[in-house]
N, C-alpha and C positions, 0 to 999 in steps of 0.2 A: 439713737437707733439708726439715722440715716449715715455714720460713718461705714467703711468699709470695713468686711467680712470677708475670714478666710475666704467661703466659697466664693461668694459673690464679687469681691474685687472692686466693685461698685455698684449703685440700683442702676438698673438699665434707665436708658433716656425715659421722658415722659411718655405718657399715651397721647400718640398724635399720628394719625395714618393721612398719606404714607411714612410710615420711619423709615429714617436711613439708617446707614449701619458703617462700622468701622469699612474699610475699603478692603479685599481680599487677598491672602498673602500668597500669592503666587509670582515665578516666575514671567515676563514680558514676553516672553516666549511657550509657556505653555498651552498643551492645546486643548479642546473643547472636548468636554467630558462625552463620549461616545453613548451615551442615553437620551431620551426624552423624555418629556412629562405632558399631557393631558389632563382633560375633564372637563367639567358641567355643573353647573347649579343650575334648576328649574327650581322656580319658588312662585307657587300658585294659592291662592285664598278661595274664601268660599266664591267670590264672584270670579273665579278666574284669570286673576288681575294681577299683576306685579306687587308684590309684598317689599320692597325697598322703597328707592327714593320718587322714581317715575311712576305712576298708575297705567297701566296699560290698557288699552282697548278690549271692552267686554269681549270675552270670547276666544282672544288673541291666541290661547294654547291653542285651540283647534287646528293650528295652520301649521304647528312647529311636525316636523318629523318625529316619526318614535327616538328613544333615547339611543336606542341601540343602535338602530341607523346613521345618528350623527357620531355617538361613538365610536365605529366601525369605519366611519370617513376618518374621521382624527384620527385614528391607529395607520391607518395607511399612511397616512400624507405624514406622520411625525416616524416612520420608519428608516425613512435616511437617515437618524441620525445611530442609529442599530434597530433592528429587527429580528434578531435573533429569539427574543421572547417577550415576555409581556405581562400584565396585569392588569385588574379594574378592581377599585371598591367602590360598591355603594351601600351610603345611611338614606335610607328612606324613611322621615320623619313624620309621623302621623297627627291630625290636628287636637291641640293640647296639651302632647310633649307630656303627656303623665307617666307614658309605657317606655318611654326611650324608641329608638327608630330599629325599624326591621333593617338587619346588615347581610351582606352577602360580596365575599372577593373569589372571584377567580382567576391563577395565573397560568399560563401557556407557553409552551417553548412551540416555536416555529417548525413544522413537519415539510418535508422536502417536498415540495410541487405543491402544496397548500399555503394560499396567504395569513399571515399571522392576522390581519385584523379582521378576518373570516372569523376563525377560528375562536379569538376572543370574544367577537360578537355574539355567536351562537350559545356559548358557554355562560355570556350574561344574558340571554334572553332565556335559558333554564335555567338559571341559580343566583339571579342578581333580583333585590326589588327596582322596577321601572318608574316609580311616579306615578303609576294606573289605579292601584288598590283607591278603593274607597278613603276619603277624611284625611287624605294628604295633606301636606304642609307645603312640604319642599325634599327635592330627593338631590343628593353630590353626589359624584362620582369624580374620584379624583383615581386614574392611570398612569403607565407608563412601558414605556418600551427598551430594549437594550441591547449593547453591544458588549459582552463580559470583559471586564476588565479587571476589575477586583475580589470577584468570585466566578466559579461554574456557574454553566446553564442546569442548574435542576431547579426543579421547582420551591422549595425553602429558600432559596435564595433571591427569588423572582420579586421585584416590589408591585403591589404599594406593602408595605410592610406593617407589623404590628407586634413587639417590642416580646409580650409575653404569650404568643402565638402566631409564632412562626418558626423554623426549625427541624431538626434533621432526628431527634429525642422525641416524639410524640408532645410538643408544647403547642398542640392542637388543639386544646380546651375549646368551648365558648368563654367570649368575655363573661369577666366575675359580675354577679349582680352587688352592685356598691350606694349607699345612700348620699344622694347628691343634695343641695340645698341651690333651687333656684327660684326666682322671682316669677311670683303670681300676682298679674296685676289686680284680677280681682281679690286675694286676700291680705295686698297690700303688703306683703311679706315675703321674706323666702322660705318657700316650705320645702321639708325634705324628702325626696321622693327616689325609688330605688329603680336604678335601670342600669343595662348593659352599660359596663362604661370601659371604651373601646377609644383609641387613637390609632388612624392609619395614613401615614406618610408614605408619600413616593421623590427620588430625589436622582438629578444628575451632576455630578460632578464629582470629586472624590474630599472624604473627609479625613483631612490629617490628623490633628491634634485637637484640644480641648482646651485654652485656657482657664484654668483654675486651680484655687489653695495656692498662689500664687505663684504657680511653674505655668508649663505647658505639659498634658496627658497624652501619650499618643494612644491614636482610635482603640486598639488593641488593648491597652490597658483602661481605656473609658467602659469596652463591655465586661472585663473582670469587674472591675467596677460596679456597674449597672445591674449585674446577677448578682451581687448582693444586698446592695441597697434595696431594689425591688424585689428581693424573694423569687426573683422568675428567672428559669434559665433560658439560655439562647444560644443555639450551637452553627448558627450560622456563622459565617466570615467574611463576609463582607459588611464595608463601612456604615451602610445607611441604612442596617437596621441600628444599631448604634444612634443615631438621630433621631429615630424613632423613640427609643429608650427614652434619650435624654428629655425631646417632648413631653412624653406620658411624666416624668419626673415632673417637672416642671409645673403643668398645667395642673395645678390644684385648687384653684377657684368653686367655691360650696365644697369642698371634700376635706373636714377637721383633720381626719387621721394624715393622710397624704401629706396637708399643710402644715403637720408638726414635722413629719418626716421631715420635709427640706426645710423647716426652719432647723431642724438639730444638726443639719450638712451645711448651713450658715453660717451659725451663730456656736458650737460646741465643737465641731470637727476639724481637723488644721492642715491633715494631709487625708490623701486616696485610701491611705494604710489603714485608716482610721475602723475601716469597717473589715479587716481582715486579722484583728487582733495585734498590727504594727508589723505583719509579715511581706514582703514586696509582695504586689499581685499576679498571682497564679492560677491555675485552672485547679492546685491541689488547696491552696491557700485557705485558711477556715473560716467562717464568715459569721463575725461580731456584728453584725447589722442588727440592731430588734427588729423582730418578723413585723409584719401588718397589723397583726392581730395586736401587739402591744400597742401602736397608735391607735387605732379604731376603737381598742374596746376600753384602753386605761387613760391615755392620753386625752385622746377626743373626749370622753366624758366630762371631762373638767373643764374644757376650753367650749363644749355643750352648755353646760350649765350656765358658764357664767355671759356666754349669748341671749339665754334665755333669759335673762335678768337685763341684757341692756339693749337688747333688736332694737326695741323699739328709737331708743336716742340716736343708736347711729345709723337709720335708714331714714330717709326723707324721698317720700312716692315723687314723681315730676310726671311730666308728658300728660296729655290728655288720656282723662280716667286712670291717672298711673299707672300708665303702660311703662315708665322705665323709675326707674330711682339712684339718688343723689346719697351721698357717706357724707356725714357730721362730723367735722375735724374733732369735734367737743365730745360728742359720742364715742368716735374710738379710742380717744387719749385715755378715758373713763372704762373703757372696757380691758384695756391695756394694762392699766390701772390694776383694775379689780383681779386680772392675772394673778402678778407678780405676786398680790398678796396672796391667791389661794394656792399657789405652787409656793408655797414656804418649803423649808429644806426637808423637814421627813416627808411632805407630801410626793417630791421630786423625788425622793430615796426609793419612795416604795414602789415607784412608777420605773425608773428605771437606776442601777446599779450605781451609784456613783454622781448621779445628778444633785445628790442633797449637800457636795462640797462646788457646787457653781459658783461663781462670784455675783453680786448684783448686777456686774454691767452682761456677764452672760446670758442670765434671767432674763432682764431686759431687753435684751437683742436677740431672745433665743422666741420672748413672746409677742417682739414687734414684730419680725421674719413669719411666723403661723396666722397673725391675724393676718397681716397685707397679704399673704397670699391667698386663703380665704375667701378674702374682698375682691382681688385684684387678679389673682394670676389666672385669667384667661387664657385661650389657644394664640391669641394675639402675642402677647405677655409671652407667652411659653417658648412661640418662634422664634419671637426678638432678641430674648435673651441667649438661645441656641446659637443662631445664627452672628448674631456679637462676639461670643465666646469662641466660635467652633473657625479653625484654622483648614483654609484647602479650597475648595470650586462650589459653588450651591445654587440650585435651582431646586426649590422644594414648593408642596401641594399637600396638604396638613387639611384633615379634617376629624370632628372630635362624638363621642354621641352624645354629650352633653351640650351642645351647641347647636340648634336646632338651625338648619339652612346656612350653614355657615363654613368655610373653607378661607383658609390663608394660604394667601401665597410667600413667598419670600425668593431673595437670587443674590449673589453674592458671586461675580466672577461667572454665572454663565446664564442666559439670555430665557424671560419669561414674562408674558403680556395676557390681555384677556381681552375678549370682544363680547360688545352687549349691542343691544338694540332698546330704544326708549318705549316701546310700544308691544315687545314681547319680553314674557317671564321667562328669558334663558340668561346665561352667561354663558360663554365657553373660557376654558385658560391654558395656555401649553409654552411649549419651550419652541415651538416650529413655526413662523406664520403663516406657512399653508395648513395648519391644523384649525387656524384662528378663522380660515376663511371659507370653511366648509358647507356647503346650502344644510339652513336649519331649517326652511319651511319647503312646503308642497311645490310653491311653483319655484324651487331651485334658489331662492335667497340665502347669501351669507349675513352673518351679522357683520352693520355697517360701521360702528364707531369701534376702535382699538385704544387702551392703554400702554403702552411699554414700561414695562418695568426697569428702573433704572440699575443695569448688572454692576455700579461703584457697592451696592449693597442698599434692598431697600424691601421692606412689609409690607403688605396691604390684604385687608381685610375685608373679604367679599360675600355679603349675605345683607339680612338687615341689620338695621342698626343693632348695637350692644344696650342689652338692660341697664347697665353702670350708665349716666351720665356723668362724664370727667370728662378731663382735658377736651380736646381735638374733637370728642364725642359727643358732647355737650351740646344741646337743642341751640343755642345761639351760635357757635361756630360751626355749623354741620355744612356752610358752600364751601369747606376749606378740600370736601372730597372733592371737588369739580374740576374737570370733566369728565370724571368717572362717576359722579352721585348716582347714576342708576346702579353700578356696581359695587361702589365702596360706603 
């Protein structure tokens, strides 16, 4: 199972923040992607205290500015690098994570003798959650600004983006309500619980190509691609909702159907064609993808069941009062196990057209690819591999609504850091560092300690710690984030 696979080409590195990543393929001479990126995590408990690695002083929110205020300063000061227009998302995440978080983006084009981060401002103070409602958790906001380079200034095109709503064709839905499976530390298990489930990326630099199936895909043909895999269309043109996509692809961590999805683009599929009936991809092109509803209602069932039979061997609670939990090598071999035999060949036939002539080692590789993602493929996970594979410039700010307080950054070829303070629940992060040095409290303070993130290519993952305890995440290597532990 852990040899390489069309798609994959190899598992990505281990979980270890910060990861680094392949170096970026650009010319020595190219220049700096005419965007920016912002935003914020505020992450407050019942006693108003820093929820990550530092505890902060009783009280401490009371002194920070409104969100919108410090937002409003980062929009301006991150305009040099284009201003033309704009965006904000925020998840406002409520305490207990049962409902999924209140979301809210607005984006803006720049009006002649009015400043764009006015304008943005005002637009999130009517249509964005702030962090104020009552039984808060933690509220993100991940932004950005722009100089058009790869698409028009209208508004479908404007980031932070969001893969199956966004678009110029009314793919304005709300996010789908989808059954998620995440750890509750008092039932010692992950229970499954249904909420918006929403990925919104902002990004500068430009995305060329895609290594995988072992060519390179250019962008253009990754969102032919992408609208069929995922059932969703997307009539934008420009590059970074495209990354977007690929994100939301990716990130299947608790979500059965999803995680079969990309194990069948793993471990059964050989090229891009695969899902177009074997016709180059086209905007007319036909699309042999099975829809969603065959992974969630046929798929997932099976790979349901035989969960329910083995939860228990391959979780092991850690952290005080299991707050976080540990995967039993011996557990998932055993659940792996238990697969292959219940996907016997008619069972795979009936499920989908032609799966009942798979070979054993496809079987095998098609149900180690569903469980580890599953288990493992986080927003983390999701970036890393993006960002490894994806050929061109990147400064991205990824956050997910399954992921309660949580935003990744990533940069690959173009320039992105974040500022904390040990004593206040904020973060700020952007591509500008006068965005990073903007007064976050009353009497004009910026946040004083800074990360840089290294532009050779590198992840980091800013919220609190991850339920998985692995690798790098793991309660005994956790000084390995320092000196960012109040952020990472």
């Amino acid at each position: 199972p852990d040899q390489p696979t069309p798609f994959t080409g190899h598992h990505s590195p281990r979980r270890c923040p910060p990861r680094r990543l392949l170096p970026p393929r650009l010319p020595s001479d190219a220049p700096p992607g005419m965007c920016g990126n912002l935003g914020l995590l505020l992450t407050i408990d019942a006693q108003g205290r820093l929820v990550v690695r530092v505890v902060a002083a009783d009280g401490a929110e009371a002194q920070l500015l409104k969100p919108a205020d410090v937002l409003e300063a980062m929009v301006a000061a991150t305009e040099i690098r284009g201003g033309q227009a704009g965006g904000l998302s925020a998840f406002e995440y409520p305490r207990g994570g049962n409902t999924g978080p209140a979301m809210g983006r607005v984006r803006a084009i720049a009006r002649k003798r009015y400043p764009l981060a006015q304008d943005l401002a005002n637009q999130f103070r009517r249509s964005c959650p702030s962090g104020k409602a009552s039984r808060v958790s933690a509220l993100s906001v991940v932004g950005h600004t722009r100089f058009a380079t790869g698409s028009v200034n209208k508004i479908p095109e404007l980031h932070p983006h969001d893969w199956g709503h966004s678009g110029y064709k009314g793919e304005h839905a709300a996010p789908a309500q989808e059954r998620v499976w995440q750890w509750d530390p008092p039932a010692q298990r992950l229970v499954p619980r249904v909420i918006p489930f929403a990925v919104h990326l902002s990004h500068n630099g430009d995305f060329d190509a895609l290594e995988a199936y072992s060519g390179s895909v250019v962008q253009s043909e990754v969102g032919l691609w992408l609208e069929r895999v995922l059932h969703l269309p997307n009539s934008t043109t420009g590059d970074s909702p495209k990354l977007a996509g690929l994100v939301q692809l990716l990130r299947v961590q608790g979500r059965w159907g999803p995680a079969v999805r990309l194990a069948w683009l793993r471990a059964v599929c050989t090229r891009t064609s695969a899902v177009s009936g074997g016709d180059h991809l086209t905007k007319s092109a036909p699309n042999t993808c099975p829809p969603p509803a065959a992974w969630a209602e046929g798929w997932a069932k099976v790979f349901e069941a035989a969960w329910a039979r083995h939860e228990g061997s391959v979780l092991r609670p850690a952290g005080p009062n299991g707050e976080r939990y540990r995967l039993s090598a011996q557990g998932v071999a055993a659940l792996c196990a238990d697969l292959r035999d219940a996907l016997d060949g008619p069972t795979r036939g009936a499920l989908l057209k032609g799966a009942e002539h798979w070979p054993p080692a496809t079987v095998a590789a098609f149900v180690h690819h569903a469980v580890r993602g599953f288990l493992r493929g986080d927003l983390y996970q999701a970036v890393t591999e993006v960002l490894h594979r994806a050929e061109g410039s990147f400064g991205v700010q990824v956050h997910c609504s399954a992921e309660v307080g949580v935003v990744v950054l990533g940069c690959k070829g173009q320039p992105m850091g974040l500022a904390y303070a040990p004593d206040l629940p904020l973060c700020l992060f952007g591509s500008e560092t006068a965005a990073l040095q903007v007064p976050v409290t009353a009497d004009g303070r910026p946040l004083p300690k800074r990360l840089d993130l290294d532009e050779a290519g590198e992840v980091v993952r800013v919220g609190p710690r991850a339920p998985l305890e692995e690798g790098a995440f793991s309660e005994g290597r956790a000084a390995r984030a320092t000196p960012a532990a109040a952020a990472a």
